[in-house]
C-alpha positions in Angstrom: -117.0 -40.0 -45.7 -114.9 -38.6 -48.5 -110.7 -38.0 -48.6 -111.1 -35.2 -46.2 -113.5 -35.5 -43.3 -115.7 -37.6 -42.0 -118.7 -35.9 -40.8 -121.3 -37.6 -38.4 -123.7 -36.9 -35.5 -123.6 -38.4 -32.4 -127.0 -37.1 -30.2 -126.4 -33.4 -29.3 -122.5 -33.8 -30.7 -121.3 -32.7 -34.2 -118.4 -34.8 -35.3 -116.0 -33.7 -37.7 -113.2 -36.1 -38.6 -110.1 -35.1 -40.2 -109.3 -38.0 -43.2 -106.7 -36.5 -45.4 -103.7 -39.5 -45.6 -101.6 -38.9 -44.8 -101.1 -36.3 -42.2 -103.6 -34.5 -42.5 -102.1 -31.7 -44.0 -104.4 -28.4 -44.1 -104.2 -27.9 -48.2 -106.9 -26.3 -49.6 -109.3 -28.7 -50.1 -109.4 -29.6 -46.3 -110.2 -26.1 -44.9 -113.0 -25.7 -47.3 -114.5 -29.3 -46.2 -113.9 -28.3 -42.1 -115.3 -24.7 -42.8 -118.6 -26.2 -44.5 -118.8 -28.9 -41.9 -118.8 -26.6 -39.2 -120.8 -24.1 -40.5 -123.4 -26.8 -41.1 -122.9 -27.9 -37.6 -123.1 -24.6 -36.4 -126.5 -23.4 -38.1 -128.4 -26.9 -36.5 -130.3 -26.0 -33.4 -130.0 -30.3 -32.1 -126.2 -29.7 -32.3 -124.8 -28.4 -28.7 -121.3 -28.9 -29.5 -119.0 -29.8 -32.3 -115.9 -31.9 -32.3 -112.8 -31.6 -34.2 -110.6 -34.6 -34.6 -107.9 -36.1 -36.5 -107.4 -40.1 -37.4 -104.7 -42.2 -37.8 -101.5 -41.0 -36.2 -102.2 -37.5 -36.8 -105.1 -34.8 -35.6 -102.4 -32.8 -38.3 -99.3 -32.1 -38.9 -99.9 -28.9 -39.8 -99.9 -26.7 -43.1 -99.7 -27.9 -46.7 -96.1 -27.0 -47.7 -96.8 -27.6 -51.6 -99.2 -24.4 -51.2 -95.9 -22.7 -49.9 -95.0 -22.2 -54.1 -98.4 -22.5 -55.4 -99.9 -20.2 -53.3 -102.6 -20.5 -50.8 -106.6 -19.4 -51.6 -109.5 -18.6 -49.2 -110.2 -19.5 -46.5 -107.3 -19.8 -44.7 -106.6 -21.6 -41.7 -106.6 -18.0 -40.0 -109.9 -17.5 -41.9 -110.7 -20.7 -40.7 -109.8 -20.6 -36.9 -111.8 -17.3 -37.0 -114.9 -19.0 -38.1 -114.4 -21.6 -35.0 -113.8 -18.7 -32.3 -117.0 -16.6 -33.5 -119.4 -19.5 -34.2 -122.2 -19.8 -31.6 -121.8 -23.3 -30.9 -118.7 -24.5 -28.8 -116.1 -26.6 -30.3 -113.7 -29.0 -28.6 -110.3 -30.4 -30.6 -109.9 -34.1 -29.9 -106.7 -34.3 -30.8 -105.8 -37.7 -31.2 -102.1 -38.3 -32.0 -99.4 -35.2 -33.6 -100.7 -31.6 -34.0 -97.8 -29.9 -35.2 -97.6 -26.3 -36.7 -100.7 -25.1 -38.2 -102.6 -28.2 -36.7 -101.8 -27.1 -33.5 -102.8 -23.5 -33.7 -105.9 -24.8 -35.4 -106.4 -26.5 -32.2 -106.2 -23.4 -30.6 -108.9 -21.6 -32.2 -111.4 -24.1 -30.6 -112.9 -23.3 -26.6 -111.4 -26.7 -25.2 -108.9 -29.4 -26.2 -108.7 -32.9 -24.8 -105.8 -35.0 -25.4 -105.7 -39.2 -26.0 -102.6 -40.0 -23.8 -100.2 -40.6 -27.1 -100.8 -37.0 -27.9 -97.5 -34.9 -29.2 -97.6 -31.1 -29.9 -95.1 -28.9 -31.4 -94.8 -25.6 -33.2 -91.4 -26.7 -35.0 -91.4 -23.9 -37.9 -88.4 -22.0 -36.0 -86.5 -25.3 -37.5 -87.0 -24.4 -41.1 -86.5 -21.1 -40.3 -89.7 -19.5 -39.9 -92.0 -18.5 -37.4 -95.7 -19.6 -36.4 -97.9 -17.6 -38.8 -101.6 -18.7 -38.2 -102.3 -17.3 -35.1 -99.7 -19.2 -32.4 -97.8 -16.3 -31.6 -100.4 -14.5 -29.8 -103.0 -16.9 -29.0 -100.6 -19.7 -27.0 -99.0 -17.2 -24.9 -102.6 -15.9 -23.6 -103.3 -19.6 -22.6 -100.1 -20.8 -21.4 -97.7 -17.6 -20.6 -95.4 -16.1 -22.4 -92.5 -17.4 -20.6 -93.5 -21.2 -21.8 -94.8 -19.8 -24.9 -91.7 -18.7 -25.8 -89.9 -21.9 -25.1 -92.4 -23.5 -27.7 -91.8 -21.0 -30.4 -88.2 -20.9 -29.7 -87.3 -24.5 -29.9 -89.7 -25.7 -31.9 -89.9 -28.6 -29.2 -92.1 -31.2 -28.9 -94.4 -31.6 -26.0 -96.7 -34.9 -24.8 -100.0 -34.9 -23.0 -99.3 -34.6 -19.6 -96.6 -31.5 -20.2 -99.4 -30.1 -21.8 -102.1 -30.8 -19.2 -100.1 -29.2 -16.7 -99.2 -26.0 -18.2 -103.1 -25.7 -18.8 -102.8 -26.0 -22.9 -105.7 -28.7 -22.4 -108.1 -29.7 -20.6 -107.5 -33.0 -19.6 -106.3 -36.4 -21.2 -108.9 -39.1 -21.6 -108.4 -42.7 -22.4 -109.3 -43.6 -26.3 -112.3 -45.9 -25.2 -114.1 -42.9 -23.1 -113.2 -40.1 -25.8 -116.7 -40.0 -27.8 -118.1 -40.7 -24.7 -116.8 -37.7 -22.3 -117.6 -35.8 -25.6 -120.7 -36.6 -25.5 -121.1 -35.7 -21.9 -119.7 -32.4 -22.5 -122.6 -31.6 -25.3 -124.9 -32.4 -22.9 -124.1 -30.0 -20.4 -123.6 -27.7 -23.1 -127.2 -28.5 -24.1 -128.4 -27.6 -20.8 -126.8 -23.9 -21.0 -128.6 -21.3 -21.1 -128.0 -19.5 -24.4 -127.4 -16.0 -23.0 -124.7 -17.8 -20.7 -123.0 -19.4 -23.6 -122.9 -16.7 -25.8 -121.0 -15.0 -22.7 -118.9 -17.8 -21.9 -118.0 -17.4 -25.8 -117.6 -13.9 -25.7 -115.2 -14.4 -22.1 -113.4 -16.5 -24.7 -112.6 -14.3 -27.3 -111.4 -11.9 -25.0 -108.6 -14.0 -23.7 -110.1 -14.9 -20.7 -109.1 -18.7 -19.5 -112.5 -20.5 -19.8 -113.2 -24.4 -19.9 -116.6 -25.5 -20.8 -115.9 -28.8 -18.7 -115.5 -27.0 -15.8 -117.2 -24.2 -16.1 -121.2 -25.4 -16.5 
């Protein structure tokens, strides 16, 4: 475990955990840890599916706004959500408390996204007078519709778990004690894929077609 991420195994599921007190904040240092975690993940045959989460309060609040002056270096999180969306294995975002911003949309980039119940998401850059730049703006409104796209983007409002469960953002909302768990049991239906099928169901993905891995195997 360093300041970044805590990276562990957990049978067929790769865990990456998000450790940057206090929010989170995707500077730098972070994507390069994610990017190397998951590409570690990635490259190991025992590994049928990779997890993304956050700790604390936050999964993450989004960008690092001291790179906003300094200037921001490779990869970037849309650099880094690309690297999720074409990497064989499937990934799911546990997102365990606030994913705001850039931690949303790097939510996003994964194939499936469960929610703990305390879960709050929010695209709230139209408040400092910007817009989404990582992705949001044409990946949500594939997933959700433009219409309540749109009202995200436009308002920079806040969401919670079950909003988001029923305007199919997520997957479904699992109790803290049974996340690792249903993880788990995810990976090992994954496990049981045929690869041909999952390299489909990956491809489907990319495409824009709606898709849950849960549901789908």
């Amino acid at each position: 475990m360093t300041d970044l991420i805590e990276r562990f195994t957990r049978g067929p599921l790769g865990i990456i955990r998000m450790t940057r007190q206090p929010v989170n904040a995707l500077g730098h240092a972070l994507r390069c840890a994610i990017s190397e975690a998951h590409r570690d993940f990635d490259a190991d045959p025992a590994i049928a599916a990779i997890v993304l989460t956050g700790s604390g309060r936050f999964f993450s609040a989004g960008a690092d706004i001291t790179e906003f002056d300094s200037g921001r270096k490779p990869p970037y999180l849309t650099d880094l959500i690309d690297q999720l969306e074409q990497g064989g294995t499937p990934v799911v975002a546990l997102i365990n408390g606030i994913a705001f911003g850039g931690g949303l949309e790097l939510s996003l980039g994964c194939d499936d996204i469960y929610l703990l119940p305390k879960a709050k998401l929010a695209l709230p850059e139209i408040k400092l007078g910007i817009i989404p730049g990582d992705g949001g703006t044409w990946i949500l409104p594939r997933i959700i519709g433009e219409a309540r796209a749109a009202e995200l983007f436009y308002t920079g409002d806040v969401i919670d778990a079950p909003t988001a469960l029923d305007w199919g953002l997520v997957s479904r909302v699992v109790a803290g004690e049974t996340l690792m768990d249903e993880a788990c049991a995810l990976a090992a239906k994954v496990a049981a894929m045929p690869p041909h099928a999952l390299r489909q169901a990956k491809n489907l993905m990319r495409q824009g077609r709606s898709i849950s891995y849960d549901t789908a195997l």
